[in-house]
C-alpha positions as CSV (number, residue, x, y, z in Angstrom):
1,X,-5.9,46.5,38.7
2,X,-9.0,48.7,37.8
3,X,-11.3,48.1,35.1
4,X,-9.9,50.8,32.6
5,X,-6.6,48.6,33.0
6,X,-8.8,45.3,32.4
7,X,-10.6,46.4,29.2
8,X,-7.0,47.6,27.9
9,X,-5.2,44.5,28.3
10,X,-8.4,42.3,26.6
11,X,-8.0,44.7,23.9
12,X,-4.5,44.2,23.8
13,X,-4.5,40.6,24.7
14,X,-7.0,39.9,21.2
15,X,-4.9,42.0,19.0
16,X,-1.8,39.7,20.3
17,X,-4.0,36.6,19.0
18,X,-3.9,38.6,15.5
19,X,-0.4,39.1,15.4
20,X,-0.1,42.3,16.2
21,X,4.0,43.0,17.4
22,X,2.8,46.6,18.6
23,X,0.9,45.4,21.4
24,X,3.2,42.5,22.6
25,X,5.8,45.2,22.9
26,X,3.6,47.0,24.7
27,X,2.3,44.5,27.1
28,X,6.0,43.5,27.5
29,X,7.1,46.8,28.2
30,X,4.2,47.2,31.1
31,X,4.8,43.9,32.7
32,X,8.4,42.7,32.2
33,X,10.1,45.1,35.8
34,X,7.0,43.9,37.8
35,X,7.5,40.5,36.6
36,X,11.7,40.4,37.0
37,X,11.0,41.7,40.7
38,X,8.6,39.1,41.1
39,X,10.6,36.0,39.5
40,X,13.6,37.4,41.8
41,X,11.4,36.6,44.6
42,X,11.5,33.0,43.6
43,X,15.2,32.7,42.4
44,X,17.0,35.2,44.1
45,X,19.5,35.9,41.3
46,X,18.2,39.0,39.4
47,X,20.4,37.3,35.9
48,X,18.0,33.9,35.8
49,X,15.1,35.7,36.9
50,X,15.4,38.0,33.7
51,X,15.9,35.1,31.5
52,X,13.0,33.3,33.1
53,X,10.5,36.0,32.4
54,X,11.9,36.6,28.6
55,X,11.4,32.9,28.0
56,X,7.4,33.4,29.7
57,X,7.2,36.4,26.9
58,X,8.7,34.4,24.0
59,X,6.3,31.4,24.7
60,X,3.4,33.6,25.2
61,X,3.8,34.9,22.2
62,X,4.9,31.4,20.1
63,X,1.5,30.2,22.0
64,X,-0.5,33.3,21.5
65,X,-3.1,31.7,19.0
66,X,-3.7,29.0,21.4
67,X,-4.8,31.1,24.3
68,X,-8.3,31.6,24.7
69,X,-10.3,33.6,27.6
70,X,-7.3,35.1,29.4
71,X,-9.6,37.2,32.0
72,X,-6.9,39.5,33.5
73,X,-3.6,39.6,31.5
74,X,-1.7,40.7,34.5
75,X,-2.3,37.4,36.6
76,X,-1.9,34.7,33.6
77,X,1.9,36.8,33.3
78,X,2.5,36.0,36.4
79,X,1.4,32.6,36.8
80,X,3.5,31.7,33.9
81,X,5.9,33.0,35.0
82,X,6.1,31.7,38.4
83,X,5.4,28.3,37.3
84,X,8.6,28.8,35.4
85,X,10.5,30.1,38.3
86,X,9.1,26.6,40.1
87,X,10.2,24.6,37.2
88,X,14.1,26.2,36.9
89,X,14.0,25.3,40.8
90,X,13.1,22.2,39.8
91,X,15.8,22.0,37.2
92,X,18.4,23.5,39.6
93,X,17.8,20.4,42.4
94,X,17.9,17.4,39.8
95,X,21.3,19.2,38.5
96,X,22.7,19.8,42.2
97,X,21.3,16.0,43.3
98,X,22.9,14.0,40.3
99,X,26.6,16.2,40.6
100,X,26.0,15.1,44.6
101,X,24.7,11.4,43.8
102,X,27.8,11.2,41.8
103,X,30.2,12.7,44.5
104,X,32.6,9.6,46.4
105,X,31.9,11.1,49.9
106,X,28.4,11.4,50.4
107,X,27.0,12.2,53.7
108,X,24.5,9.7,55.5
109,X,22.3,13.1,56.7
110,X,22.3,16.5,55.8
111,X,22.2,18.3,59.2
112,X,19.7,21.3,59.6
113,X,22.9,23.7,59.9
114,X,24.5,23.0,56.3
115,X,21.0,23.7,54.6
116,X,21.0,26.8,52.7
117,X,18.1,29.0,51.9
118,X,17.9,28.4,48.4
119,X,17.9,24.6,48.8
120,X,14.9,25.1,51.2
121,X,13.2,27.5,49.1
122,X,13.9,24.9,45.5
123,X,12.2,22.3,47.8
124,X,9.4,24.5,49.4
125,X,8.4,25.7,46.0
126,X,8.5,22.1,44.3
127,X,6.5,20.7,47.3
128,X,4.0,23.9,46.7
129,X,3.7,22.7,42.9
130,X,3.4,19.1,43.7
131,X,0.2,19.6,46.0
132,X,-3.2,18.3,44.4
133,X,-4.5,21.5,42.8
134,X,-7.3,22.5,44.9
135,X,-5.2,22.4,48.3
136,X,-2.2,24.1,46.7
137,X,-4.4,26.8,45.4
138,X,-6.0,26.9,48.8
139,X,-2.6,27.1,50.5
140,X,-0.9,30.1,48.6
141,X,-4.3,32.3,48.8
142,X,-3.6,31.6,52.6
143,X,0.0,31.5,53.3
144,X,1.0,33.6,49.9
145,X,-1.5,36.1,48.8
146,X,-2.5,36.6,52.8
147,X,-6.1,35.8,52.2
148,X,-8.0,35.1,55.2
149,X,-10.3,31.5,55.2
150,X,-13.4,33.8,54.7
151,X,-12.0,35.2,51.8
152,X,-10.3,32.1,50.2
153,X,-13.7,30.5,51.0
154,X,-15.5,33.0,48.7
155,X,-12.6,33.0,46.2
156,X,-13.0,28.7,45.5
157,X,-16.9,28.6,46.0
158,X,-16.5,26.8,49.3
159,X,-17.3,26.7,52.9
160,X,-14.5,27.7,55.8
161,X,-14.1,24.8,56.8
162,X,-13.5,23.2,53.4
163,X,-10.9,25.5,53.3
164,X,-9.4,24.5,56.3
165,X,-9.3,21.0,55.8
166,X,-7.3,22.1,51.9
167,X,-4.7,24.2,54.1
168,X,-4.3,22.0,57.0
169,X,-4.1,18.8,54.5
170,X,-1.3,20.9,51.9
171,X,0.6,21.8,55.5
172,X,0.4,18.0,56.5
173,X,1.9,17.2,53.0
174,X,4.6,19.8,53.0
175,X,5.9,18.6,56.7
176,X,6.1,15.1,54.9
177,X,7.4,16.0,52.0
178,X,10.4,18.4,53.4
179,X,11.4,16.3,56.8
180,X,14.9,16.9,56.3
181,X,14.1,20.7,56.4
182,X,10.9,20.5,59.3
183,X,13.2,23.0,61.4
184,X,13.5,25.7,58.9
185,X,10.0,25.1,57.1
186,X,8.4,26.0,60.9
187,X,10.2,29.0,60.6
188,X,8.6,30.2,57.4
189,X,5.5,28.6,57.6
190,X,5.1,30.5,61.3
191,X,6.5,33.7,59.7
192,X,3.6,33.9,57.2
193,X,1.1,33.1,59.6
């Protein structure tokens, strides 16, 4: 985003704090397709992604007085809004375990064959979330944002190898945490390597 854009969306962004409906239709108008697309990413249902990102718009805005020293507009959007998509994924498993948990004929293992992408993906992404803050944020510069150790390094005010250690310590977790999907989670983990 260039600095004209910046400057536009502070603006925009402190006459939001006063209230002003012009400029949250605005703002909403500018970010909600880019936002949608991105919230599909996490879903993959374009009907729940669109409600997610509406909800992000009508709690920014009920919160609006609250928010203080949003640098870029564009990146607090989405950071809302995909810690909402993590959250309804989150919402979506506990639903899905307790109807299972409450089925008579429960399997002793789930094989690696009947696991379906979006159950990998609710777990990856709840994993991701569940990380302590400074390896997860090291891990999706790295694996999600394709930043290289040198620039991740720069990014969190760290050395290279600090950032190493986050990544290879938020990998370690993630193979721990998701055993029952190891298989598939090499896959994806390789694929964004």
């Amino acid at each position: 985003m260039n600095l004209e854009n910046e400057d536009s969306d502070r603006f925009l962004f402190t006459q939001i704090r006063l209230g002003k409906e012009e400029a949250f239709d605005f703002i909403f108008r500018k970010y909600y397709k880019v936002l949608v697309v991105q919230a599909i990413r996490f879903v993959h249902d374009q009907d729940s992604a669109q409600s997610l990102v509406q909800d992000c718009f009508i709690r920014f805005w009920e919160k609006r007085q609250e928010l203080y020293n949003v640098e870029n507009l564009h990146s607090y959007l989405f950071f809302m809004v995909r810690n909402r998509c993590v959250d309804h994924l989150r919402e979506q498993h506990r639903s899905s375990h307790y109807q299972i948990t409450n089925q008579t004929d429960i399997p002793e293992f789930i094989t690696e064959e009947k696991i379906d992408a979006n159950d990998l993906s609710s777990h990856l992404w709840e994993a991701i979330a569940n990380l302590p803050d400074r390896c997860r944020k090291a891990f999706e510069y790295s694996r999600i944002d394709g930043l290289t150790y040198q620039q991740i390094a720069n990014k969190m005010g760290i050395s290279n190898k600090a950032v190493e250690a986050l990544v290879s310590r938020a990998l370690k977790s993630l193979r721990t945490n998701l055993i029952d999907f190891l298989g598939i989670l090499i896959l994806f983990l390789r694929m964004k390597i």
